[in-house]
N, C-alpha and C positions, 0 to 999 in steps of 0.2 A: 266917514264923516262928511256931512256938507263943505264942500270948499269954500261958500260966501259964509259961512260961521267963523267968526271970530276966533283966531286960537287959542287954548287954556294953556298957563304955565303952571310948572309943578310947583307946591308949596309944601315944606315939610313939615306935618300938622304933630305938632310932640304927645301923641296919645300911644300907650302903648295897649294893641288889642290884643295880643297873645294869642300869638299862632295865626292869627286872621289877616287876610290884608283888607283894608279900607279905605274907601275914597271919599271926599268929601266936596260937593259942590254947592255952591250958592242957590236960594230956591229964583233968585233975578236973572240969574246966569245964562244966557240966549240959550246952549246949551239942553239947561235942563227944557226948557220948554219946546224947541225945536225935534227935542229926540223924544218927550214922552215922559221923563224918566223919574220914576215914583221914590221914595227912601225904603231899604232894602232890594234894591233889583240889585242881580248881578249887572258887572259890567267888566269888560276889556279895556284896562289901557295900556298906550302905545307908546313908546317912545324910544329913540334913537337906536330903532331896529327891537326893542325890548318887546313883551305883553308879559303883564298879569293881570289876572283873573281878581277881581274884588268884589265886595259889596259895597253900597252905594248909601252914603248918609246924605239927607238934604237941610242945611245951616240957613239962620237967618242974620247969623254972630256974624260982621264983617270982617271981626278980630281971629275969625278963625281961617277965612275965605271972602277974599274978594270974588265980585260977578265973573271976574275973568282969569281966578287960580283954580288948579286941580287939586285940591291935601290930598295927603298922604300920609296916611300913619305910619309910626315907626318899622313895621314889620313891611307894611307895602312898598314905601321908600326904601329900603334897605333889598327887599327882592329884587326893586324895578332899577337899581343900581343906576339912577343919573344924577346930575348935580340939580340943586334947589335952583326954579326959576327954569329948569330947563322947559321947551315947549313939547307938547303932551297933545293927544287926542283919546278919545275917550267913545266906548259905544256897548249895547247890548251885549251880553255876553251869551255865546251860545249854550247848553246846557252840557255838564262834562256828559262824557261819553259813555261811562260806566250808571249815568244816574239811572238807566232801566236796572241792570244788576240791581241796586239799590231799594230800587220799589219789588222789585219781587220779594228782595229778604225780608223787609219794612209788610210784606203778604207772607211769610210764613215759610216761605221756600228755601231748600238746600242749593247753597251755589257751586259753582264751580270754581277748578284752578284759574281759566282763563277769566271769570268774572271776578274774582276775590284781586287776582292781580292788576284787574281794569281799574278797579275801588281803588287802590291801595295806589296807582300810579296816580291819580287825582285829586287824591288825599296830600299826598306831600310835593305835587305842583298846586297847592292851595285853589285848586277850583272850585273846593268844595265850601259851601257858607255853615259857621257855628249850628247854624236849624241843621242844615243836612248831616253834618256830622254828629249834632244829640239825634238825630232820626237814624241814624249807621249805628253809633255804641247804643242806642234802648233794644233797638230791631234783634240786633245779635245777643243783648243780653236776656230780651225774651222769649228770641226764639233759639235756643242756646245749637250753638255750634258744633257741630258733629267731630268726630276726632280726623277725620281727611280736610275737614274745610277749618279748622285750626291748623294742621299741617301748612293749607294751602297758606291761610294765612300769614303763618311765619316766614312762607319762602319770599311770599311778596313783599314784604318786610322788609327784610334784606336783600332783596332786589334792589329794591330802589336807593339804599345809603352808599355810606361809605364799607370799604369792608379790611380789616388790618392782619396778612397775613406774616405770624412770625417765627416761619419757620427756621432760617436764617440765623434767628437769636436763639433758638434752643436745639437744633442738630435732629429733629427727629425725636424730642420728649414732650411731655405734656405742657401745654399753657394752661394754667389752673384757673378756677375761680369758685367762689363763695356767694351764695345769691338765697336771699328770706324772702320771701312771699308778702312779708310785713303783717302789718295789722299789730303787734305787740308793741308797747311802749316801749322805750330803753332800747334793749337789745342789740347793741351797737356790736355787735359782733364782728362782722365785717373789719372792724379798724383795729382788731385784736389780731385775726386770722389773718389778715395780709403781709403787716411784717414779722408775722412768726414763718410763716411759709415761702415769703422769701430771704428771709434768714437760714432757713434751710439750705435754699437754691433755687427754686422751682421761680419762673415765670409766673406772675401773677397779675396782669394789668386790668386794676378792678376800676371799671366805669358804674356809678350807680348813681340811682333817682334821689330827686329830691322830693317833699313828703308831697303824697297829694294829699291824702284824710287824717294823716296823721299829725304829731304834735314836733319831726322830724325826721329827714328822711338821714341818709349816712350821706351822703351830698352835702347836705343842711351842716350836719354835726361837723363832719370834717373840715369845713370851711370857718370853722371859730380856729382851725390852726393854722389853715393854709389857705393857699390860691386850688378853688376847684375848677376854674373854667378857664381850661388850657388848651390853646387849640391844638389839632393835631400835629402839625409836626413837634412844636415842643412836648406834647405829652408821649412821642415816640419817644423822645431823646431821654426823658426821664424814666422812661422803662427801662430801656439799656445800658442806664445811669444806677438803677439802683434795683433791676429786675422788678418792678411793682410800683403801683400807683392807688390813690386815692381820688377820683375825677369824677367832676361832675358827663354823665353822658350825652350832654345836651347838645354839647360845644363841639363833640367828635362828629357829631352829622351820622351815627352809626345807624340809625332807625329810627331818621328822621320822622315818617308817618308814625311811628309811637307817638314821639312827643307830641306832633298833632292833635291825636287823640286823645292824649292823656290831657290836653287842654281841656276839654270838654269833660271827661270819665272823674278828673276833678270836681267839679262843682254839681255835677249828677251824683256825686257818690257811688259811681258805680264802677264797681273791676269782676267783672266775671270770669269764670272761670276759662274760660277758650279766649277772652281778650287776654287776660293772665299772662297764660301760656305764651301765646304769639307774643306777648311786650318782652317778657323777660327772654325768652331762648332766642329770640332775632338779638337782641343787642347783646348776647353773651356768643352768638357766632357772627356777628360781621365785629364783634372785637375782638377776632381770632382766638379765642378759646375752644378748648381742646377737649377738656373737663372740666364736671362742674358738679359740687359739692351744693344740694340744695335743700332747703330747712321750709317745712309746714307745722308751725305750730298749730296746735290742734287743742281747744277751749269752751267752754260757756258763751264768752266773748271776745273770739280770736276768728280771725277771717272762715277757718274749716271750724265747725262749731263739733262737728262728729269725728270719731276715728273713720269711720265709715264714709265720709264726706275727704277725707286728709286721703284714704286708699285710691279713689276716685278719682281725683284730682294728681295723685303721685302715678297710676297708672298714664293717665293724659299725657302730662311731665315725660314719663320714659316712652311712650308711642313715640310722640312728635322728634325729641331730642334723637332716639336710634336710627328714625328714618332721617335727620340730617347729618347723622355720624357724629354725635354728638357723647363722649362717655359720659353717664348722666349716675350719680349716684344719690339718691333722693332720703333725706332724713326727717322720720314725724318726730315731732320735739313738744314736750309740754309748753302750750299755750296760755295759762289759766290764770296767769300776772304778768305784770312788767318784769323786763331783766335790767336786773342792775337797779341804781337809787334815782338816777336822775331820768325827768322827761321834758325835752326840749334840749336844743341844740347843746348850748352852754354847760346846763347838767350834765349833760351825755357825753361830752369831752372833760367831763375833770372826772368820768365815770372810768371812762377808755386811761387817761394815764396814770389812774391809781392804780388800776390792773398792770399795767405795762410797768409801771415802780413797785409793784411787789409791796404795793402801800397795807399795811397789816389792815387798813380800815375799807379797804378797794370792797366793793362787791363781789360775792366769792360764787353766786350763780354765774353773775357775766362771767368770771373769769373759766368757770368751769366750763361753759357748754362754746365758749369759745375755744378751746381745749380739745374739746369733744369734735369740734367742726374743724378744726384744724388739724386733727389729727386724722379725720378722712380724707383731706386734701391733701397729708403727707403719703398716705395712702396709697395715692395714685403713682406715687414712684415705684415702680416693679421689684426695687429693691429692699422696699420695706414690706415686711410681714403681715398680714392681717393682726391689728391688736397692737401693733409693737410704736402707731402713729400715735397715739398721747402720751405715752411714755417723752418720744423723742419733741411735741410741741412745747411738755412742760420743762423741759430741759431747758429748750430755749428759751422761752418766759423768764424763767427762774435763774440762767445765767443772767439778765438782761440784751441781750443777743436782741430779744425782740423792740428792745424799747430803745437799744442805738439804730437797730431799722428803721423804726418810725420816725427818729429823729432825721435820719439822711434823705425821708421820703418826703418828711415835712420842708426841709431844707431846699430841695430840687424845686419841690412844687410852687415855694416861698411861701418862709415864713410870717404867718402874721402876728405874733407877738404872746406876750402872756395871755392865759385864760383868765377872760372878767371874772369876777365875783357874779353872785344870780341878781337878778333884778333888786331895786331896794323896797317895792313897796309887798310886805309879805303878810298872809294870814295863815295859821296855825289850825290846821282839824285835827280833832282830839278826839278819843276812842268815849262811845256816849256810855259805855257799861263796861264791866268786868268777864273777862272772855278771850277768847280765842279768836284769831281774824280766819275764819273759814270761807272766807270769799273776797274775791279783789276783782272790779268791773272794769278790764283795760279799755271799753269803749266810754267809759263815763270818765276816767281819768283823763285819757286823751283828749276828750273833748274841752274838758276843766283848763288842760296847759294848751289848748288852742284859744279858749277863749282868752286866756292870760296872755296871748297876744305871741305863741308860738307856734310856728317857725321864724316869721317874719323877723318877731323882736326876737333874737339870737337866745339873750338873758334870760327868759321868762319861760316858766313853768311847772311842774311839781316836783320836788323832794319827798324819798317816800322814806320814811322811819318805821315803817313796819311790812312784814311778808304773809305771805301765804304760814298757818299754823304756828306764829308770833301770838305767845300771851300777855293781854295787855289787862292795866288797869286802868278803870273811869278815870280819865282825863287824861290818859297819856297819850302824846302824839303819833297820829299817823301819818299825817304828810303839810309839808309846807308847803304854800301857795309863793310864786314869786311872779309878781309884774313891773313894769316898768312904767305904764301909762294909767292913770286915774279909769279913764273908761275903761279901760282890758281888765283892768283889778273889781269893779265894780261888778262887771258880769259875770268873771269865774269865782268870786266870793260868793254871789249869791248863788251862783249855779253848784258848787261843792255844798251851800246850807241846802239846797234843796232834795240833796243826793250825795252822801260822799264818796262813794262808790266801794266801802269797805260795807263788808259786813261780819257783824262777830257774833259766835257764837262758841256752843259747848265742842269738849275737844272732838267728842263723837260723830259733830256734824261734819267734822274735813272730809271731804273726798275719799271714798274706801280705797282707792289704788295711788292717794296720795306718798311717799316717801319719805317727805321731809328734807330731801336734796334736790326739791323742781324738776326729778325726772318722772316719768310714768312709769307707775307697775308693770 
């Protein structure tokens, strides 16, 4: 900087940019005119030995920035760790280092180890600006990722986090985990599997996402019982406390550049399949996991639309996983509806403790393919038998064994109190003819309990009264609509008249490798 320039204090400007850091200056500010400096250029700022790397807003709000303050948004204030007021300088920022890597991929080209880990160190020291990282996740999602530079990707991944090794707490056995690919409504599986499986004994410290496209992620859901964002050391203490967690992964810093990007892969709607790979097996090996029990529903309208596409992608899955010694046991699961009744957070947790109460009204899909997934995770103990793992999950289900687990995990984590009722403002879709439900749209649903104002609002979403090969008559209900806010109710009413994502028909039309127990022929 100019020494005869005036110097800029930091102001902490309360905007929260997500994942981004941001700077803000006055367009009077000697500053901005002395240096040049347009709204979006990058920029370095400086202070008490600190830099980070941001983008640059130019205000004309006094109320946001005086001529002579730096803002700083919440993410950039909290990277750049000084006190408000403190004095700051500010200048051009060089371009990161890896951004040629970047434009070649952005051209077509296969990268390497060293350039994917150049990305990947850049990424989660936030050099990089929202434009360049939607130009990184489009580049990679169209010019898709070969299975070495997915590889590469996962190692740089976990490179750059935190990484929790616990061998210490299990002797030499496996540290388990449970991981969906998503895309299905419901399917809160996850919160069923964890404390059956460490009701067994097994090590299980489940970090998961909260939703990006969807209407809840198991993050989201769990967090209507308890505290998810636990920093590490107390999320240690609670594993060793009750062998198994429920935690949001944001907070553990495990792959960190994930979340970076999932900032962006959110509002693109985009998860491709080699970003997939890299987000979920980095944050299930720098969270020390040993094995991992993983589920690809396969649909009309579920993330793998083919079996052919689910093979594909479960090959990827065990490439990447073996080559970082990962025991990877990959399950295709019917994708073709929601699991379980409830979609959105609220639903989804009084879905999880009817199962876990042995409630006769519980959903008995969720309960079963949670069963099914927990009994490959008992599996992995050398001392059970092929086959012999459902046997012994339903034991414990059905003792309650799982449901005083849950209670001690919720308890560690802290408790947050009863589960609300659903939202109060609700609309009723009702079956327009006499029929069979031979089709259920999990992407028109989800969308219907997103507009209804879920994840965000906890309460709000759909209630489904009817499944896959349910006969119904004119007018009987298929699913309840639940909001909490006038606007969120207004949009997903009319969005369910316009589509309700059920279709009925003769019994003929079900699916010919249909079952009638949601599994595949």
């Amino acid at each position: 900087m100019n020494p005869a320039l005036p110097a800029l204090h930091i102001r902490r400007v309360g905007i929260d940019t997500w994942r981004e850091n941001v700077a803000f200056l006055h367009r009077s500010c000697p500053v901005v005119r002395a240096a040049g400096f347009q709204a979006l250029a990058k920029v370095s700022v400086r202070a008490n030995g600190q830099s980070i790397a941001a983008v640059l807003n130019v205000v004309d709000d006094d109320c946001i920035v005086g001529p002579l303050e730096l803002g700083l948004s919440e993410d950039a204030f909290d990277r750049l760790g000084v006190a408000n007021g403190h004095p700051a300088s500010i200048e051009h920022a060089e371009p990161p280092a890896s951004i040629a890597a970047l434009h070649r991929k952005i051209a077509g080209e296969r990268l390497s180890r060293a350039d994917l880990a150049a990305i990947i160190r850049d990424v989660a020291a936030a050099r990089y600006s929202k434009i360049e990282l939607a130009a990184l996740v489009v580049a990679t999602n169209q010019f898709e990722l070969d299975r070495d530079e997915v590889l590469h990707l996962t190692e740089a991944m976990i490179a750059v986090g935190q990484r929790i090794d616990w061998r210490r707490e299990v002797s030499g056995g496996p540290v388990v985990d449970k991981h969906c690919i998503g895309g299905i409504p419901g399917n809160r599986t996850s919160m069923l599997v964890v404390p059956i499986v460490t009701a067994y004994g097994m090590l299980c410290p489940k970090t998961s996402s909260r939703a990006i496209t969807s209407p809840a992620g198991t993050a989201d859901t769990m967090e209507v019982l308890a505290e998810v964002e636990l920093p590490m050391p107390r999320l240690l203490q609670i594993v060793r406390e009750t062998r198994g967690c429920l935690a949001w992964g944001g907070t553990a810093d495990l792959s960190p550049a994930d979340d970076i990007l999932i900032s962006v892969e959110r509002p693109l709607a985009i998860d491709s399949p080699g970003q997939m790979v890299a987000s979920i097996l980095s944050k299930k090996i720098a969270a020390g996991s040993t094995h991992l029990v993983l589920d690809i529903p396969v649909g009309p309208s579920a993330k793998m639309r083919s079996m052919r596409d689910a093979q594909r992608l479960k090959r990827l899955f065990e490439y990447v996983g073996h080559h970082l010694g990962l025991h990877l046991d990959v399950v295709v699961t019917d994708g073709r509806q929601p699991i379980g009744r409830g979609i959105g957070p609220v639903l989804e947790a009084q879905d999880v403790m009817q199962v876990l109460s042995n409630d006769p009204e519980a959903p008995q899909d969720l309960r079963h393919k949670s069963l099914h997934l927990a009994g490959r995770v008992i599996e992995f103990d050398p001392a059970v038998r092929g086959g012999e793992g459902w046997r012994i999950a339903r034991d414990i289900l059905d003792s309650g064994r799982a449901l005083a687990q849950m209670n001690a995990i919720i308890d560690a984590q802290g408790r947050r109190g009863p589960i609300p009722d659903a939202a109060p403002l609700t609309v009723e879709v009702r079956a327009p003819a006499d029929g069979v439900v031979v089709g259920i749209d999990n992407l028109r649903l989800a969308r219907i309990a997103r507009m209804a104002g879920a994840p965000q609002v906890k309460d709000a979403g759909v209630w489904l009264a009817q499944k896959l090969g349910d006969t119904v008559r004119e007018g009987d209900l298929l699913y309840r609509l639940h909001a909490r806010h006038e606007a969120d109710f207004d949009f997903a009413r009319r969005m369910s008249e316009q589509e309700s994502g059920y279709r009925i028909g003769r019994k003929e039309d079900m699916p010919h490798d249909y079952t009638g127990n949601g599994a595949l022929a």
